[in-house]
C-alpha positions in Angstrom: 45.7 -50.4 168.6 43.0 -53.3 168.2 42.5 -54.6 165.0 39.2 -55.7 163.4 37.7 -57.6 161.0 36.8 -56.3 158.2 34.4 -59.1 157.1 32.1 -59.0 160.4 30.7 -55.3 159.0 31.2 -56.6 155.5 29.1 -60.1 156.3 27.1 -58.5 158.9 28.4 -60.1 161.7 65.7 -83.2 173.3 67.5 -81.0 174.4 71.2 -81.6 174.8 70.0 -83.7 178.3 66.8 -85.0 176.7 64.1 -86.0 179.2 61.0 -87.5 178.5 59.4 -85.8 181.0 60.6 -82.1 179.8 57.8 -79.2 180.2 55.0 -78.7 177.5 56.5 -75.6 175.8 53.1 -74.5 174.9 51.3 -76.0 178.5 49.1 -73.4 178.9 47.6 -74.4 175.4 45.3 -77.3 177.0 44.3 -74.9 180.0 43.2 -71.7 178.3 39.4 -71.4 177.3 38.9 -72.5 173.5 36.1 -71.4 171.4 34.2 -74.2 170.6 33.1 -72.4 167.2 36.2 -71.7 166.0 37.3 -75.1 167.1 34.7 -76.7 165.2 35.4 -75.0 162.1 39.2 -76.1 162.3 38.3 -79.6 163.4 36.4 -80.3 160.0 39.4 -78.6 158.0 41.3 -80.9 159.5 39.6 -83.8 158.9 39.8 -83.0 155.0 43.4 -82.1 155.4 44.5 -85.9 156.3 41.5 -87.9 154.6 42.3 -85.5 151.2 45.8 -84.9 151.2 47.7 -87.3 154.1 49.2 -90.1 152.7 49.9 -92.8 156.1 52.0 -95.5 153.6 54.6 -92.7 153.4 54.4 -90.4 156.0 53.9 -87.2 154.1 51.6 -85.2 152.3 50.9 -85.2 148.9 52.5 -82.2 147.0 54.0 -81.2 150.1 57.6 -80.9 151.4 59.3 -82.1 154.5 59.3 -78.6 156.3 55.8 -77.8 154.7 54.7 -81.2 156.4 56.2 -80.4 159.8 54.3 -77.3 159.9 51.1 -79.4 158.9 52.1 -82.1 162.0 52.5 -79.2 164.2 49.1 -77.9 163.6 46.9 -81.0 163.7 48.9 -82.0 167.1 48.1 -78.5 168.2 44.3 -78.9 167.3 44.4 -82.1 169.5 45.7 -80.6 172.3 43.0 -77.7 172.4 40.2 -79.8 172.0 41.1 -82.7 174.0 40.9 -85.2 171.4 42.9 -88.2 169.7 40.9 -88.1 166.6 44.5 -88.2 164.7 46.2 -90.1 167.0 48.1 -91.7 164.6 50.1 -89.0 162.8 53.0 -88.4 165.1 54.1 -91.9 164.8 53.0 -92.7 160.9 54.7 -89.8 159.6 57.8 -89.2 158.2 59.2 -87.2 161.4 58.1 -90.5 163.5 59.3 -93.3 161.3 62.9 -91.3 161.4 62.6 -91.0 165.1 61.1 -94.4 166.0 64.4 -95.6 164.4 67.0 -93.3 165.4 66.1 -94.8 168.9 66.0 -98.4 167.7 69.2 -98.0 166.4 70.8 -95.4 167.6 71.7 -94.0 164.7 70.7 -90.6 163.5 68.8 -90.6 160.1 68.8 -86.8 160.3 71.8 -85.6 158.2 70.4 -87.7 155.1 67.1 -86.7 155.7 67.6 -82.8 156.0 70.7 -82.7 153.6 72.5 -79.2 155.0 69.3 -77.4 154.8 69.2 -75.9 158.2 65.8 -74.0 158.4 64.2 -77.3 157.2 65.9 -78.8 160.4 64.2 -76.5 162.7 60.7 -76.9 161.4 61.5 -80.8 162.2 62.4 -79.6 165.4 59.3 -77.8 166.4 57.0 -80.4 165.3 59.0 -83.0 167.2 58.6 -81.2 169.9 54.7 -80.6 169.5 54.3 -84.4 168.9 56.1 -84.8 172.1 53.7 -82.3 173.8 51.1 -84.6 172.9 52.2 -87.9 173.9 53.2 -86.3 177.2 49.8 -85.3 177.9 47.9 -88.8 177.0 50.6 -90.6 178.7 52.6 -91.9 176.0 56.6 -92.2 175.9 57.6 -89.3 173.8 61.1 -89.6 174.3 61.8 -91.0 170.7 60.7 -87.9 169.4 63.2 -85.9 172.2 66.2 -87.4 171.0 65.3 -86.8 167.5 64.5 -83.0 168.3 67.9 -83.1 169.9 69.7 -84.8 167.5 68.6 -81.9 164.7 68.8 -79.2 166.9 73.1 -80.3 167.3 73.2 -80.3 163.5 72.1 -76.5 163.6 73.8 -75.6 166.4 76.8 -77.0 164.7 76.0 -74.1 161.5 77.0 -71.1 163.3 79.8 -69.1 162.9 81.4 -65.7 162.7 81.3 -64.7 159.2 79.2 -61.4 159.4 79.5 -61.6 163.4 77.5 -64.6 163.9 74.7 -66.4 162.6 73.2 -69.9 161.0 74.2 -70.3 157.7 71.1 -71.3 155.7 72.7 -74.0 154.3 75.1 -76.4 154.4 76.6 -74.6 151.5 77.8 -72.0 153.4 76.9 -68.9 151.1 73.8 -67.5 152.6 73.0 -66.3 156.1 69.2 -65.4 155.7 65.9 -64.0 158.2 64.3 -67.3 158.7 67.1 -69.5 159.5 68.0 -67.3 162.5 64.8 -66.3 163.6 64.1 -70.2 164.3 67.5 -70.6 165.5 66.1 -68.3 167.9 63.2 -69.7 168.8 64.4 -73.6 168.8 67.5 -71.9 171.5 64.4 -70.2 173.2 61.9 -73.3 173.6 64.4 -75.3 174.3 65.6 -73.3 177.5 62.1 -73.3 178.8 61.7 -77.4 178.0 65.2 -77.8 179.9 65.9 -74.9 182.5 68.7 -76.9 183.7 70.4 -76.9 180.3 72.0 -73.9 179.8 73.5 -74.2 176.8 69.9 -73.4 175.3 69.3 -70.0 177.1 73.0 -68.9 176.1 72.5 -69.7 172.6 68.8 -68.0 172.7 70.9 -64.8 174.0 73.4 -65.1 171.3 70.9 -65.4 168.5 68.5 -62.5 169.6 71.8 -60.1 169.8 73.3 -60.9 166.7 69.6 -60.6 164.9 69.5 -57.1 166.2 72.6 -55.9 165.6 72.6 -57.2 161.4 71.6 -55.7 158.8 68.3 -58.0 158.4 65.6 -55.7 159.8 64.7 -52.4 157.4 63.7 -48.6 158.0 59.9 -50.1 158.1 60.6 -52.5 161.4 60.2 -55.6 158.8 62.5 -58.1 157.8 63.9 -58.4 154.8 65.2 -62.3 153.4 68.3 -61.8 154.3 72.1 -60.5 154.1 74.7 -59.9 150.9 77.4 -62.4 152.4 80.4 -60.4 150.4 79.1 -57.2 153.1 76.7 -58.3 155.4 74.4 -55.9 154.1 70.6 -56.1 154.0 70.0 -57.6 150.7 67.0 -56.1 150.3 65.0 -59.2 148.9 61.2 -59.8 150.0 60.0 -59.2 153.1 58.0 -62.7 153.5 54.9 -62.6 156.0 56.8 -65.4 157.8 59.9 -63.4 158.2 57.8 -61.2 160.6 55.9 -64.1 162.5 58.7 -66.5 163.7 61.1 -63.7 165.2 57.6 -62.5 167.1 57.4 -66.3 168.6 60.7 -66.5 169.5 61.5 -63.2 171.4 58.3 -63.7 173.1 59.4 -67.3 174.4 62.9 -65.7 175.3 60.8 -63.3 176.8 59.3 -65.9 179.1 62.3 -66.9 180.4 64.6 -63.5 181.1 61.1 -61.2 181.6 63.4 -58.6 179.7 60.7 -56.3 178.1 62.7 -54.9 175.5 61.8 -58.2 173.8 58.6 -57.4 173.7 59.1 -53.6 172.2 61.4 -55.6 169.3 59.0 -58.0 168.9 55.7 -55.6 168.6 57.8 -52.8 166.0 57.9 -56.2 163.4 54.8 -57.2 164.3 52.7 -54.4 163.9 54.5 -53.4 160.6 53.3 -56.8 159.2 49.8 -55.9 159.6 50.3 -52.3 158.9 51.9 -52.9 155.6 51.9 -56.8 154.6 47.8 -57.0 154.4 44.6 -55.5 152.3 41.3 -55.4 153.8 43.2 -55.8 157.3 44.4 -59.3 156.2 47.3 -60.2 155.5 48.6 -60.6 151.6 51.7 -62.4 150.7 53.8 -60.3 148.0 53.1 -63.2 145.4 49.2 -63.4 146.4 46.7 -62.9 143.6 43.0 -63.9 143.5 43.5 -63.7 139.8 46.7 -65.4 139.0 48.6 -68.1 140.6 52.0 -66.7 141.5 53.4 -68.3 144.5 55.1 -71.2 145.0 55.1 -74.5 146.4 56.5 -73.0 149.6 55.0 -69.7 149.9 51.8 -70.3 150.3 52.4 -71.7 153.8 54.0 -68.5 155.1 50.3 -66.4 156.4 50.1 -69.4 158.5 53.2 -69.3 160.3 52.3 -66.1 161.0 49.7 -66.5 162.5 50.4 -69.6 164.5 53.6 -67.6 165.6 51.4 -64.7 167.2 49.2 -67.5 169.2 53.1 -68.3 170.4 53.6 -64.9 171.3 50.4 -64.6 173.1 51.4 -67.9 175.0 54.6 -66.4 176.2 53.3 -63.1 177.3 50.1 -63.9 179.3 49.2 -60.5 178.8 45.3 -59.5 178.3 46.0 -56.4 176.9 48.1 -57.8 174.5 45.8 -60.7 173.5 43.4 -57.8 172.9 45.8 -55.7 171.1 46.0 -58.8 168.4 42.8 -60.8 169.1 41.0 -58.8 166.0 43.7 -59.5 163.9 43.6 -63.1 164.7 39.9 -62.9 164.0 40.2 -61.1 160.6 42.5 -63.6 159.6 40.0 -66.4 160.2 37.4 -64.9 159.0 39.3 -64.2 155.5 40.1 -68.1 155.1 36.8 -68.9 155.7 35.2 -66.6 153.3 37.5 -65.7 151.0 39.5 -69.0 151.0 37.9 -72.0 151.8 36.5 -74.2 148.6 33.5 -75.8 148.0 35.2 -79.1 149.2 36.2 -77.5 152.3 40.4 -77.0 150.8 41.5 -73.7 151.8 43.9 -72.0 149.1 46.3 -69.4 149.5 44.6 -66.4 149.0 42.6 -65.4 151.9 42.1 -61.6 151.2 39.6 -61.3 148.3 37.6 -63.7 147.1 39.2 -66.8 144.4 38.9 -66.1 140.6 41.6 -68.7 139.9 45.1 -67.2 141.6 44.5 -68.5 144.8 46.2 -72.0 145.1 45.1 -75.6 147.0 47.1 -77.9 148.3 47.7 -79.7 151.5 50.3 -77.1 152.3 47.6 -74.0 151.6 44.9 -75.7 153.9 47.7 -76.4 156.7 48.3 -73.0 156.7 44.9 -72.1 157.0 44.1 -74.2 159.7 46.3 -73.0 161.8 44.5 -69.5 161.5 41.0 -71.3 162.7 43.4 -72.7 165.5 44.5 -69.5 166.7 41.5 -67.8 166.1 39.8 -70.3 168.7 42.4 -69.7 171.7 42.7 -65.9 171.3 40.1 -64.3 168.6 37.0 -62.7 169.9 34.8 -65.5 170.5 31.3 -65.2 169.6 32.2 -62.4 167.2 30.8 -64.3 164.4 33.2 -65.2 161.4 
């Protein structure tokens, strides 16, 4: 089915063998007609993002976290890479993820267990926005191979996490008592990217394989097609615990990109039964609602309010992968709807986007650099596959 906007009636509308010169995992991003509009709109959210919130004497952003600030350097570097620009040139190398790297290739000494202490779905956020720094250097000429190793370096850490206990899996933590959605799903999608940045690494693809077959056979997906946080370690049972919009964007991304590789289009079928769910059932007013969102009171958390945008970033991904127009239209309304609900229903006076993008704010919905991060990235996705000139 196609989804629409509601608002248009309602307004009236590293690697193992790291190599510096390693394939764009996202090339086609550059190539593909943007809409300047949407563009536009993300490019001044943006710009309040890192004059408001970035802080370049340390690297991070203030009242966020290291995997919430990955996310964040993943979308600004994406925005530069659709519009062409270096207007934020400087954040790959300023930040925290490029002050570790810089050094780990001065010294040769990996900052990386310190800095991600056992947590290993932190890691893999790191790893994605390494590798979308990377993308960018790459494509203004710059070495990039700092932030290679580093992607490599983090990626071994994970790696290092799985084992048999319930069949298989990423433990969550270094702790070893939880084996949860997210972990794996990025496991998934780290293995997957990675076998299309190094084809001649094979340990990548293999470990892509491995992840996708032990997600489907656990006990982490529910009746409904969505996933649930994760398993009860004593059984290996689905615990039953939220199904978190995120949990249902990140496995999307990665089947599609092992998708690109094998062209096995059973990936796509498993990737489609979670997706749709999500926006049959995780939304109101056809966009999507976290279980915690309330435009009355504010009841997520530091870290939850980033989630809608992983989604939504992780079905541009998908879209990437695939290259297919009917699937682009299949999702471009729901790409648009999401937009749309940020922008109406989210964005400030100031131009901060908070974490309620269904209904409008009246005093639940939460700011912070990590709510406008994640609503950029909507704008962002909005421009490459939305309907343009649908207005928002």
């Amino acid at each position: 089915m196609r989804f629409s906007s509601p608002l248009v009636s309602l307004l009236g509308l590293l690697a193992l063998s790291g190599s510096v010169n390693a394939s764009p995992a996202n090339s086609t991003f550059e190539k593909r007609a943007q809409c300047q509009a949407s563009l536009d709109i993300a490019v001044s959210v943006a710009t309040r993002l890192q004059s408001n919130f970035y802080n370049a004497g340390t690297g991070n952003y203030n009242g966020g976290s290291h995997w919430t600030d990955a996310n964040a350097i993943e979308n600004i570097h994406n925005l530069m890479l659709a519009t062409g620009t270096d207007q934020w040139s400087t954040l790959g190398d300023t930040s925290y993820l490029g002050r570790a790297a810089i050094q780990e290739k001065k010294t040769g000494v990996s900052p990386w267990p310190d800095i991600v202490t056992g947590s290993w779905d932190d890691s893999q956020w790191m790893i994605l926005a390494l590798w979308k720094i990377a993308d960018y250097k790459l494509a203004r000429g710059l070495d990039n191979s700092a932030y290679i190793q580093s992607a490599n370096s983090l990626y071994s850490l994970v790696e290092g996490a799985w084992d048999n206990v319930c069949g298989g899996g990423v433990w969550w933590s270094s702790d070893e008592n939880y084996k949860n959605s997210i972990t794996n799903e990025l496991y998934l999608l780290t293995s997957a990217v990675g076998a299309i940045r190094f084809p001649n690494n094979p340990v990548f693809l293999t470990n892509a394989i491995n992840a996708r077959n032990w997600i489907k056979n656990s006990a982490l997906r529910n009746s409904q097609g969505l996933f649930n946080d994760g398993l009860v370690t004593a059984t290996c049972a689905n615990n039953g615990e939220t199904t978190w919009t995120y949990n249902q964007g990140i496995i999307v991304a990665g089947l599609g990109a092992l998708y690109a590789t094998t062209k096995d289009p059973t990936l796509l079928t498993e990737a489609e039964i979670t997706l749709d769910a999500a926006i049959a059932l995780l939304e109101s007013n056809n966009i999507l609602k976290e279980s915690c969102d309330d435009p009355v009171h504010p009841n997520c958390d530091s870290d939850q309010v980033a989630f809608k945008g992983i989604v939504v970033k992780s079905v541009q991904y998908y879209l990437d992968r695939v290259n297919d127009p009917a699937r682009t239209a299949k999702y471009s309304g729901f790409l648009h709807a999401q937009a749309s609900g940020v922008l109406h229903f989210g964005t400030d006076a100031s131009n901060d986007i908070g974490s309620v993008w269904y209904a409008p704010n009246q005093g639940g919905s939460i700011f912070g650099s990590t709510s406008s991060a994640s609503g950029l990235a909507a704008h962002i996705a909005n421009a490459k596959y939305g309907p343009c000139g649908v207005a928002l």
